[in-house]
BAMI-130057 format. One line per 3 residues: their letters; for each residue y, x, z of C-alpha. Coordinates in Angstrom, 1 decimal, decimal comma. Each point is the difference from the previous one (the first is absolute). Layout:
N
a	Y X Z ~ ...
//
This chain:
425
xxx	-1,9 -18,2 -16,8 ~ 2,2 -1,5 -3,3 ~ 3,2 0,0 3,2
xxx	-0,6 3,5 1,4 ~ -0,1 1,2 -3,8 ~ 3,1 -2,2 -0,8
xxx	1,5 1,3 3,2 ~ -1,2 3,9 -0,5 ~ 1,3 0,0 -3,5
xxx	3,3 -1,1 1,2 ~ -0,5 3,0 2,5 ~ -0,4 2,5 -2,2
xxx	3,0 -0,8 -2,5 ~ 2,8 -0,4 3,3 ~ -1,4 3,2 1,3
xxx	0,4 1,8 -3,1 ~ 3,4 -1,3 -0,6 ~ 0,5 0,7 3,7
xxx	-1,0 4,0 -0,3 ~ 2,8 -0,1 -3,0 ~ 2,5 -1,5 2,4
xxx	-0,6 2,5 2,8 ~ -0,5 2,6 -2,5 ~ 4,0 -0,5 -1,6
xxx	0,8 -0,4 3,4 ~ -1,8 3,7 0,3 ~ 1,5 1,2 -3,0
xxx	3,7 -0,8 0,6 ~ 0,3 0,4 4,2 ~ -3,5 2,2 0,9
xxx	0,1 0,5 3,8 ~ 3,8 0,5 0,7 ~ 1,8 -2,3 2,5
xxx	0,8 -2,7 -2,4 ~ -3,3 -0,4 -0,9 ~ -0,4 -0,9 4,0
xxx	2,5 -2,4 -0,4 ~ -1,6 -1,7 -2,7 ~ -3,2 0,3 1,7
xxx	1,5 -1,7 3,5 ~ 1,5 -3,0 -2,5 ~ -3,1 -0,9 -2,4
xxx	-2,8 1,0 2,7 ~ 1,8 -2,7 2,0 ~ 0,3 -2,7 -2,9
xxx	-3,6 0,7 -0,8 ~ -1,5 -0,2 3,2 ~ 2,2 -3,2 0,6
xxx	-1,1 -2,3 -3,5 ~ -3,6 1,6 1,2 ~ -0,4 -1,7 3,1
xxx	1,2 -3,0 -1,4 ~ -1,7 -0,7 -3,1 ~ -2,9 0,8 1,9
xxx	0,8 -2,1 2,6 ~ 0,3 -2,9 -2,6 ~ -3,0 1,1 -1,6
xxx	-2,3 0,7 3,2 ~ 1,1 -3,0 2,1 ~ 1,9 -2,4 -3,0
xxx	-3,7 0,0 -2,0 ~ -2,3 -1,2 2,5 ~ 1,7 -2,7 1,3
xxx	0,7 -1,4 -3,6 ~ -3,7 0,3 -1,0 ~ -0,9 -1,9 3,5
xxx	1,7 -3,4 -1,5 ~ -1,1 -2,2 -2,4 ~ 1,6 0,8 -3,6
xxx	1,9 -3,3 0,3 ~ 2,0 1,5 3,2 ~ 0,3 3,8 -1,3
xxx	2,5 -0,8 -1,9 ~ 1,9 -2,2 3,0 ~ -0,8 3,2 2,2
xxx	1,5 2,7 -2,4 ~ 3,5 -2,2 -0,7 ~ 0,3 -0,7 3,9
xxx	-0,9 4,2 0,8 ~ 1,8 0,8 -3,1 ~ 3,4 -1,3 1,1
xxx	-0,4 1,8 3,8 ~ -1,0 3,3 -1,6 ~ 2,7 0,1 -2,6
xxx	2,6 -0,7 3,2 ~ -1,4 2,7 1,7 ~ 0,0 2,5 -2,9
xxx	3,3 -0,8 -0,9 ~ 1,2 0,7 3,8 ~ -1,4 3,3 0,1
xxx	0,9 1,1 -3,2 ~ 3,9 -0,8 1,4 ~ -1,0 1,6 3,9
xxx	-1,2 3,2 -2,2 ~ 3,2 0,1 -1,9 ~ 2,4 -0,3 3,2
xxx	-1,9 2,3 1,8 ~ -0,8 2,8 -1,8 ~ 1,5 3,0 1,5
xxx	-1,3 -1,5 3,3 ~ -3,5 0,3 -1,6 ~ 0,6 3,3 -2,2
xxx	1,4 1,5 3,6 ~ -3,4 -1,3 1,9 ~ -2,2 1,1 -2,9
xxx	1,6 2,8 -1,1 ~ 1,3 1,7 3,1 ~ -0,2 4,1 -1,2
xxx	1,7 -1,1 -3,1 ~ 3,6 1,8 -0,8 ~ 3,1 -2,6 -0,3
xxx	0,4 0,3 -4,0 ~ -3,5 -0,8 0,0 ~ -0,3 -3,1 2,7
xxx	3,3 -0,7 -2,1 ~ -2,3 -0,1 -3,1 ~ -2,6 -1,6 1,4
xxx	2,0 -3,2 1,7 ~ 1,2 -0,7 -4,2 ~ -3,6 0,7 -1,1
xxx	-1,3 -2,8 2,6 ~ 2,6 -2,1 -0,5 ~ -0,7 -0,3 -3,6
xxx	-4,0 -0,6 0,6 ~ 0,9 -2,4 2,4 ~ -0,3 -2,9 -2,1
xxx	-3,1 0,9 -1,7 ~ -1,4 -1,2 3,3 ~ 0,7 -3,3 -0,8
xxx	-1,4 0,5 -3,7 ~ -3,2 1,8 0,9 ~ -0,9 -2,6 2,5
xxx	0,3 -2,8 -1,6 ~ -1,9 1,4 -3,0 ~ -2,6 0,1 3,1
xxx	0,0 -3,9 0,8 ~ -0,5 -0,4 -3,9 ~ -2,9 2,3 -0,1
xxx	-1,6 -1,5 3,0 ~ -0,1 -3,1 -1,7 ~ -1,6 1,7 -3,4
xxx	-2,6 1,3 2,3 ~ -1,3 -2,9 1,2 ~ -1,0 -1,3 -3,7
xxx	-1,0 3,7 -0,5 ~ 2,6 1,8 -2,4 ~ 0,7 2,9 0,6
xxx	1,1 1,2 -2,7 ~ 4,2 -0,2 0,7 ~ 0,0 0,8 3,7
xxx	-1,9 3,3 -1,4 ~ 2,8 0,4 -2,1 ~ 2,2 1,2 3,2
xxx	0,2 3,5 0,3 ~ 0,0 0,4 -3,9 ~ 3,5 -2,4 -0,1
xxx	1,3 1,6 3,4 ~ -0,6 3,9 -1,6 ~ 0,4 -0,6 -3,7
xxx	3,6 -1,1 0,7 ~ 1,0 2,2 2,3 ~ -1,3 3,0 -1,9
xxx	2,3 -1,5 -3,0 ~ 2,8 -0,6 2,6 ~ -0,4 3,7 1,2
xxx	0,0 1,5 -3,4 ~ 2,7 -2,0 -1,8 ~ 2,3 0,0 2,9
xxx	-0,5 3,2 1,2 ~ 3,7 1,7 -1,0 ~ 1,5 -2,7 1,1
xxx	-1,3 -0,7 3,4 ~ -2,3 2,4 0,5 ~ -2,9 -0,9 2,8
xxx	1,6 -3,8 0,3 ~ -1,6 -1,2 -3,1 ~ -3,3 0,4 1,7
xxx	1,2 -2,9 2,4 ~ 1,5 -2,1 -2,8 ~ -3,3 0,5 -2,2
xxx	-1,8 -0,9 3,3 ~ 1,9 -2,6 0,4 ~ 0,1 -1,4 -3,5
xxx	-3,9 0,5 -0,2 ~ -0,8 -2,1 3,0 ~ 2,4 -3,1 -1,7
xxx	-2,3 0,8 -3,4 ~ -3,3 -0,2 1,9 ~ 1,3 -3,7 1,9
xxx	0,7 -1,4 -3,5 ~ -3,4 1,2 -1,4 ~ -1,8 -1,9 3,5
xxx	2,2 -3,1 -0,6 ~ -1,1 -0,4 -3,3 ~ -3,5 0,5 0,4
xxx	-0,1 -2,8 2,1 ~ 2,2 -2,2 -0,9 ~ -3,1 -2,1 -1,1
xxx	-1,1 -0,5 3,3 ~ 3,1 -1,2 1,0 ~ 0,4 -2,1 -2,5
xxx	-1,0 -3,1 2,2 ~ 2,1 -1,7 2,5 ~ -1,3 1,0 3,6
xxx	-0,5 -2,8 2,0 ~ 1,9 0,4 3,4 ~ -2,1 1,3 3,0
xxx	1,0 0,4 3,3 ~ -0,8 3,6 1,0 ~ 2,1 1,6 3,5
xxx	1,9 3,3 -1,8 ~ -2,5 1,5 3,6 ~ -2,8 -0,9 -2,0
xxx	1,2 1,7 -3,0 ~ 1,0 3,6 1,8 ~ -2,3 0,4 2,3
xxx	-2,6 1,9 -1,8 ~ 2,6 1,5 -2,4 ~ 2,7 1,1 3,2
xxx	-3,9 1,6 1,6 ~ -0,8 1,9 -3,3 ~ 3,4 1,1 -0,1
xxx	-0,1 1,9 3,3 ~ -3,3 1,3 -0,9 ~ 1,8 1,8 -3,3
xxx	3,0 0,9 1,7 ~ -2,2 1,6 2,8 ~ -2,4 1,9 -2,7
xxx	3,6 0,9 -2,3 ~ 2,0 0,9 3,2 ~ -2,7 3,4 -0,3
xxx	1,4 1,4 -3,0 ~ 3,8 -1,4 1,0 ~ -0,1 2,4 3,3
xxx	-1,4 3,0 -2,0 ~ 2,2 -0,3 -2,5 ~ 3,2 -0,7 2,7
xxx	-1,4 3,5 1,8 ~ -0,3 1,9 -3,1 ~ 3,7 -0,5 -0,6
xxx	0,2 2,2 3,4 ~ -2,4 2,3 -1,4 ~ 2,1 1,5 -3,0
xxx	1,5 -0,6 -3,7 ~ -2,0 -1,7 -2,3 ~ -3,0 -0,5 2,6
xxx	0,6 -3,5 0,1 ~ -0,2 -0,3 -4,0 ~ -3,4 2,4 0,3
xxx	-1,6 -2,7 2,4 ~ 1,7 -3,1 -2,0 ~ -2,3 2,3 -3,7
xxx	-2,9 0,4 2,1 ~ -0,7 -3,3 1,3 ~ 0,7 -1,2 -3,9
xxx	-3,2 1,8 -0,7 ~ -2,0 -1,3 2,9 ~ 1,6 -3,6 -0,7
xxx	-1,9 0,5 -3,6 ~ -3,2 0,3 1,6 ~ 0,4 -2,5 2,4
xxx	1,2 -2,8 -2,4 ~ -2,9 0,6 -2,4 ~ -2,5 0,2 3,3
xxx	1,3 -3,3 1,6 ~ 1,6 -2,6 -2,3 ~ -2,0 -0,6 -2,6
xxx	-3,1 -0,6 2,7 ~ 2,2 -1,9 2,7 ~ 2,4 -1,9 -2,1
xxx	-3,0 -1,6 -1,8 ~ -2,2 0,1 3,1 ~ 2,5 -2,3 2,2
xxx	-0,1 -3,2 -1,9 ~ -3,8 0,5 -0,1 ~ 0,2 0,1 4,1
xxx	2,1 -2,5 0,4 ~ -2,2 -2,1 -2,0 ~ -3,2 1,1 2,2
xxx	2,0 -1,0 3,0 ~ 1,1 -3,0 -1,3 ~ -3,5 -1,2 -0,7
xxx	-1,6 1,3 3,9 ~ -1,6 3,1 -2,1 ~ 1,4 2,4 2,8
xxx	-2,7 2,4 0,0 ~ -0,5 0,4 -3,7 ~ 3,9 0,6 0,0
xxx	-0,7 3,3 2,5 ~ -2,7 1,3 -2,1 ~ 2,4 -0,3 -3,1
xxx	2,4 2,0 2,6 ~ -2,2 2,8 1,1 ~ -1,9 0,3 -3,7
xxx	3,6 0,5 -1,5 ~ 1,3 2,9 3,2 ~ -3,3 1,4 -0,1
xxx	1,2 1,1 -4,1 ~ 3,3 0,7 0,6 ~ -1,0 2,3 3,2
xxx	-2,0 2,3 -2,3 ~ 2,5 -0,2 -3,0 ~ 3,2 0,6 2,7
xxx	-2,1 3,1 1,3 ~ -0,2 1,7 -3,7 ~ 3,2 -0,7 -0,8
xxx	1,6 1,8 2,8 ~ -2,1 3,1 -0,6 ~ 1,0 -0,1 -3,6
xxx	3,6 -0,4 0,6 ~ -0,2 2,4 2,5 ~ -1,8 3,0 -2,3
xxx	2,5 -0,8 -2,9 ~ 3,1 -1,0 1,4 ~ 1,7 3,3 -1,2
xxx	-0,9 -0,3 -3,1 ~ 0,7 -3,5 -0,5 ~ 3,4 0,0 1,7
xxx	0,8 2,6 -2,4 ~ -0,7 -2,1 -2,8 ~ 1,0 -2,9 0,6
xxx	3,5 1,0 1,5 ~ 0,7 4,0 -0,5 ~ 3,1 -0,4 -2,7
xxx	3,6 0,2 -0,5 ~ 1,3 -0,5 3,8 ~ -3,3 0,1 1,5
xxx	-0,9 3,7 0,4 ~ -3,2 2,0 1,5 ~ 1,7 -0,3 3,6
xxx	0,0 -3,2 -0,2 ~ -3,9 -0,2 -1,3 ~ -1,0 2,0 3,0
xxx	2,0 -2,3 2,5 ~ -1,4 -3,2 -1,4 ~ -3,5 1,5 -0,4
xxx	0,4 1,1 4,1 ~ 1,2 -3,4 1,0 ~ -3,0 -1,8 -1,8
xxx	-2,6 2,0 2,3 ~ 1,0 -1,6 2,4 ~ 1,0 -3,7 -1,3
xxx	-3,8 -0,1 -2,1 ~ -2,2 -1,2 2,6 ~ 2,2 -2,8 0,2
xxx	-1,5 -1,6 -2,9 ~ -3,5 -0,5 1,9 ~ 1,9 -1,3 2,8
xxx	2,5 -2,7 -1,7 ~ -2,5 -0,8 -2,8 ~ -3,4 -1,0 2,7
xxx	3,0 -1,9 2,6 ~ 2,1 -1,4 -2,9 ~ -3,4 -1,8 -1,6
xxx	-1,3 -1,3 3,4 ~ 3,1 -1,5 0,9 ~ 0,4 -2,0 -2,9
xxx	-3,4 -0,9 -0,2 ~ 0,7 -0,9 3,9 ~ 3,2 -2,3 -0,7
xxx	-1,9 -1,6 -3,1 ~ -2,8 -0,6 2,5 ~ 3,0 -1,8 3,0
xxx	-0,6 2,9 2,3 ~ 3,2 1,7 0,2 ~ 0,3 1,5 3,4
xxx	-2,9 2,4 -1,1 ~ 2,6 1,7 -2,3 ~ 2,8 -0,8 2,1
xxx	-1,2 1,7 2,7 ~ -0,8 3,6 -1,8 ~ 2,9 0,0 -1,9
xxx	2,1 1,2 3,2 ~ -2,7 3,1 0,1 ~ 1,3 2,2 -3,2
xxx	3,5 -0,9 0,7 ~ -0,3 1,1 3,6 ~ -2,7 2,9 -1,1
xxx	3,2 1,4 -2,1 ~ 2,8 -0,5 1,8 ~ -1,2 2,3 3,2
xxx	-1,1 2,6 -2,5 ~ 3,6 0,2 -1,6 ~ 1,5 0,1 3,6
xxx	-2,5 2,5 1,2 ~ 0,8 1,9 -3,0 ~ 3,8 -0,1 0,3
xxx	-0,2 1,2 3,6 ~ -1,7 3,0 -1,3 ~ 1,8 0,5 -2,8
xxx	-3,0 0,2 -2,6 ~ 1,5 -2,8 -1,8 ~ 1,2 2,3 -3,0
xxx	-3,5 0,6 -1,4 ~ -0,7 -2,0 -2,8 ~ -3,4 -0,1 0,8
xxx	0,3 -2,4 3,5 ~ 2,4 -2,5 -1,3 ~ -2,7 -2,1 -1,2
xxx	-2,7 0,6 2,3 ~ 1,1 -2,5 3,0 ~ 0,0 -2,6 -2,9
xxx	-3,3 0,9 -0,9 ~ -2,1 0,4 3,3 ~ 1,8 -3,5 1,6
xxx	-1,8 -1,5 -3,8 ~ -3,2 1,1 0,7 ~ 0,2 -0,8 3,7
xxx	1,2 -3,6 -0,6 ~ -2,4 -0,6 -2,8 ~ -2,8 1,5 2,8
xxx	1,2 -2,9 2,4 ~ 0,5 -2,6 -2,5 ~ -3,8 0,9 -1,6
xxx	-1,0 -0,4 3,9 ~ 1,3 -3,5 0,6 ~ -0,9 -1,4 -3,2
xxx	-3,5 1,7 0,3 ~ -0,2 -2,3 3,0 ~ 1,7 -3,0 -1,1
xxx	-2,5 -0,5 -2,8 ~ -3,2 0,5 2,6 ~ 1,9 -3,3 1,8
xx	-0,3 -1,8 -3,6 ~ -3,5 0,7 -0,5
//
């Protein structure tokens, strides 16, 4: 309960900080095709550091609570090393190959803008590297517990790009948002590092431990993420088709469902997994499934509300939140019709998103493995099936493939794990 609060508080002060940073973003660019390139650039470098922190989180924690508190540290030097390596590489692969990318996901884009967007990505490209290894550091602090500085994320990521934006904004116009992204995710790597630099104040002893062993479970969370993110990806890579400034609409509406779903899962999950992992670790299987189904069973009836909510108010609240300066009435009506049809996917991605980590915390990862390939699949023939009737330019159906493949996959997923815990008892 003390880490879900921890964790929620730290919630609440990124998200605000986060409505300010897509609200400035609002202000100065509204819906207008520069606002799509920003949206192509940062939805990419978001969805990126997402999968891997929680990655190193979902995957990184368990198998550090599983040894002994003489190895942990051992463990997290030898794991520490590889994933730095690996972070740094595709920080660099990012950076080379950024109008490859900004061309794959960004196809309806104009050339000043994929022109925009290549610098944009090219300058969050190392914040990569900075934002995931602020992730090995925090999977560490979570093991003894603290979560107090990997909380801090979101309010180091927003606060300085929102000062970035601001400052900068005569001078470079929308490429300080990438060098406060940028900047923030260094900030929020030193604020990790330091908070535990106690528990690495002890020489590790030297452990032999096959670098197989040590990316397995992360390299199998890490195609379950990119399968769950690759939803939004494909929307937003079709909306680009769709018109200007749709692709910015869908990148301000699933801001406001990402709200919901942060408060609805991390707080419960990121303090439920070490609690799992401990169940397992002790042959408390069963006990660990009723912690499961006791913690969907809430967020199935609070996912269900919120979506009506949003759904009855999203006019008004769009408005608020965002009508200003650039950011006109049009563009609160195109946002408000996108968000009909991207809402339900909150029920969806919150129910499969706290299975599966309750799955991999629990060693059974080709339950969510398996239905993550639904949603993505789900999608993608919508999109197609759209574009071939050429109903891809209402706002209101550029979300709803992401949102029906959700709530099938977390259907499939609820299925299998319904049945893998009647094995266990």
């Amino acid at each position: 309960m003390r880490g879900g609060l921890v964790i929620g508080a730290g919630i609440l002060i990124g998200n605000i900080t986060g409505f300010v940073r897509v609200a400035i973003a609002a202000y100065l660019l509204g819906t207008r095709a520069r606002a799509d390139a920003l949206a192509v650039s940062t939805g990419l470098a978001d969805t990126v550091n997402n999968i891997i922190i929680n990655t190193l989180l979902v995957a990184f924690v368990p198998m550090l609570m599983l040894r002994h508190s003489h190895e942990r540290l051992a463990v997290f030097a030898r794991a520490g090393r590889l994933f730095a390596w690996i972070l740094a590489g595709l920080s660099v692969l990012a950076a080379l190959f950024a109008p490859q990318l900004i061309s794959l996901l960004g196809p309806g884009l104009a050339a000043e803008q994929k022109r925009t967007a290549v610098i944009l990505l090219e300058i969050l490209a190392p914040g990569i590297l900075f934002s995931g290894a602020s992730g090995i550091y925090a999977a560490l602090l979570y093991t003894e517990r603290r979560f107090m500085a990997p909380a801090s994320y979101q309010l180091c990521l927003n606060g300085s790009t929102i000062f970035f934006a601001l400052v900068f904004w005569r001078a470079i116009g929308e490429y300080g948002f990438a060098v406060g992204y940028t900047v923030g995710a260094a900030i929020q790597l030193a604020v990790t590092w330091y908070a535990s630099r106690d528990l690495r104040s002890t020489r590790p002893e030297r452990i032999s431990l096959p670098s197989r062993e040590i990316l397995s479970k992360p390299g199998l969370y890490l195609l379950y993420a990119g399968l769950m993110s690759a939803n939004i990806v494909l929307a937003r890579a079709f909306a680009t088709h769709a018109g200007s400034g749709d692709a910015a609409a869908l990148d301000y509406s699933m801001r406001c469902v990402n709200v919901v779903i942060a408060y609805l899962v991390y707080p419960v999950a990121n303090s439920l997994m070490p609690e799992i992992a401990r169940l397992r670790g002790t042959n408390e299987t069963a006990h660990a499934y009723k912690l499961m189904s006791r913690s969907v069973a809430l967020m199935a009836i609070a996912s269900v509300i919120s979506c009506g909510i949003g759904l009855l108010l999203r006019t008004p609240v769009i408005a608020f939140l965002f009508q200003r300066g650039s950011f006109t009435a049009k563009s609160t009506a195109l946002v408000s019709n996108v968000f009909i049809g991207l809402a339900p996917s909150l029920i969806g991605w919150t129910l499969m998103d706290l299975i599966s980590r309750c799955c991999f915390a629990l060693d059974r990862s080709r339950l969510p493995l398996t239905a993550a390939f639904v949603p993505v699949s789900v999608n993608g023939l919508f999109l197609v099936v759209l574009r071939m009737r050429g109903e891809l330019a209402d706002p209101m159906l550029l979300g709803l493939g992401a949102s029906t493949g959700l709530l099938a996959g977390f259907v499939v997923l609820f299925a299998m794990a319904r049945t893998a815990r009647a094995t266990a008892d």
